[in-house]
C-alpha positions in Angstrom: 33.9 50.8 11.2 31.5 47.9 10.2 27.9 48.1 10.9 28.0 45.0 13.5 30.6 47.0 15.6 28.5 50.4 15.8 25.2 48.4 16.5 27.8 46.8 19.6 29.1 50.4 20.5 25.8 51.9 20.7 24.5 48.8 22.8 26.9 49.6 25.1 26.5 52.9 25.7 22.7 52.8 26.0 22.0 52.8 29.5 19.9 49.4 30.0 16.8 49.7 31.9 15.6 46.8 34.7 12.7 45.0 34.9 11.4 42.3 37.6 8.5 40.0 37.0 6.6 37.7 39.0 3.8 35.2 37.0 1.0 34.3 39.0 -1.4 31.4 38.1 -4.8 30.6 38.9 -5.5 27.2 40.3 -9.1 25.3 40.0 -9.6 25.7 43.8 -9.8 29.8 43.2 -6.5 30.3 44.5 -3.6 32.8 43.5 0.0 31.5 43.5 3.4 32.4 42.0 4.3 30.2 39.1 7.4 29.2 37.7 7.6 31.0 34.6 8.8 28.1 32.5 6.4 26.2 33.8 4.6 23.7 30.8 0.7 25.6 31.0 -2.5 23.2 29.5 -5.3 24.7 27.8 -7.9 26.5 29.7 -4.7 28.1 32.6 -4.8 31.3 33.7 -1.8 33.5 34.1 -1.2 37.5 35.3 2.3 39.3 35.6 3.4 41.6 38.3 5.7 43.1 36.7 7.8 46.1 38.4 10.0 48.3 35.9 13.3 50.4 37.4 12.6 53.7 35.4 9.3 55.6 35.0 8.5 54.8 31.5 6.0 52.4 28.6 5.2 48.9 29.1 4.0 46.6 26.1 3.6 42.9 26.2 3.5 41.1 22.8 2.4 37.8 22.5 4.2 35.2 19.6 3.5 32.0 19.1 5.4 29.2 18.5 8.5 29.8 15.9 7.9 32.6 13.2 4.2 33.5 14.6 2.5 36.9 14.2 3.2 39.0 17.3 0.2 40.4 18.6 0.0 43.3 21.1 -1.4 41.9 24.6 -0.8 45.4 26.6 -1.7 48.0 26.0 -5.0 46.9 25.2 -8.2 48.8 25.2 -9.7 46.1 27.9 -6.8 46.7 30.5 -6.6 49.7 31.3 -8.4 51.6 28.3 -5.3 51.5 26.4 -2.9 53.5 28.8 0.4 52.0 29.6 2.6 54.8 31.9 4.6 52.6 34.4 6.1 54.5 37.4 9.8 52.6 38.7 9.3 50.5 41.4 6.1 50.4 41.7 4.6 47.4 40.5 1.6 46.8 38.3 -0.6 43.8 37.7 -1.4 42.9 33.9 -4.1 42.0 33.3 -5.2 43.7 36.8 -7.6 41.6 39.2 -9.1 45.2 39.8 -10.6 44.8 36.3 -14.3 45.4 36.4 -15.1 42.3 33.9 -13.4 39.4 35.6 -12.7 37.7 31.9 -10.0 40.7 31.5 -8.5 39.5 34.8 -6.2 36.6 33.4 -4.4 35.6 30.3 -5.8 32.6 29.6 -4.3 30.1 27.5 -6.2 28.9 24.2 -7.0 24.8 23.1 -4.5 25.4 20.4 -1.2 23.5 21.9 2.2 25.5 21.0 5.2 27.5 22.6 4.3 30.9 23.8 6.3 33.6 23.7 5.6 37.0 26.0 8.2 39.6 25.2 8.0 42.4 28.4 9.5 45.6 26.9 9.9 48.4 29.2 10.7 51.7 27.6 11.8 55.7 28.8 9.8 56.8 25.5 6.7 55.4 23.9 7.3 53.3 20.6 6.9 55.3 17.8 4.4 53.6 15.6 2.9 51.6 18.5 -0.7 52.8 19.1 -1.6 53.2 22.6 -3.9 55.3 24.6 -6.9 57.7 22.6 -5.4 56.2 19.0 -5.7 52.2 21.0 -9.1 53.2 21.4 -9.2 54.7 17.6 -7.8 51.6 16.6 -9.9 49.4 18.6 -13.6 50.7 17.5 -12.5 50.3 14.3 -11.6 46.2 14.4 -13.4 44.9 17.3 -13.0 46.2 20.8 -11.4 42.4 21.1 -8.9 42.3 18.4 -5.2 42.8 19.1 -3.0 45.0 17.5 -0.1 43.7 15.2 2.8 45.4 14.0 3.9 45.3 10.4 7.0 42.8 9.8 9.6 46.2 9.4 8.3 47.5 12.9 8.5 44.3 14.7 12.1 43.7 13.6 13.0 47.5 15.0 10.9 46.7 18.9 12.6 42.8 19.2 15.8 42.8 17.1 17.1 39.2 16.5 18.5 37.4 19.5 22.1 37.8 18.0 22.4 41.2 18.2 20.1 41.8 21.4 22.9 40.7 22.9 
């Protein structure tokens, strides 16, 4: 049996696991609205998902950009949330969360540096070995700058996105 074919058999028989996702923007007269998400965003937009998994699980958000960037880990993060990410299914959860006590940690906000964006949502039963989240974020976190985002080596990042041609 070749390895394409088990990779494809044990696909299949992985039970998938659902996830909605609504993006919101924030518009210059203060007001909240649901965005398309391949909307074309300018610098200086702000942006937070309501996103709503269908099992009880992990939630990370990486951010790439353009083609071949460095992924960076946007949630967890030490400043939403203190580095917990536990979702409950169907019951959705605001990232970043208006309820954030710093209203800078409310939105994603989109840098002067033009270039395509990538957000990968991964929802999981079990946390991502490897990933730090929680008390070893926080570890992390005091030890590069409470602001810097976590990266995974090349290896890991391969194992939590395969390629697009074998995703599927």
């Amino acid at each position: 049996r070749s390895k394409a074919s088990s990779r494809s058999s044990a696909r299949a028989t992985a039970a998938r696991i659902g996830v909605g996702y609504t993006v919101f923007e924030y518009r210059v007269d203060g007001a909240t609205v649901r965005s398309d998400p391949r909307r074309v965003f300018a610098s200086g937009d702000r942006i937070r998902l309501l996103i709503e998994p269908a099992v009880n699980g992990y939630l990370y958000i990486f951010h790439v950009e353009g083609v071949g960037g460095i992924p960076r880990m946007l949630f967890p993060s030490v400043r939403l949330n203190g580095g917990v990410n536990v979702v409950v299914a169907h019951r959705p959860i605001e990232v970043p969360s208006r309820a954030e006590s710093d209203p800078i940690n409310r939105w994603f906000v989109f840098d002067q540096m033009p270039a395509t964006e990538h957000l990968f949502l991964i929802v999981t039963r079990d946390p991502l070995v490897g990933v730090p989240t929680g008390k070893d974020l926080r570890t992390w976190s005091a030890h590069h700058g409470n602001d810097a985002a976590w990266q995974p080596a090349p290896d890991l990042w391969k194992r939590i996105v395969p390629e697009r041609s074998e995703a599927l």
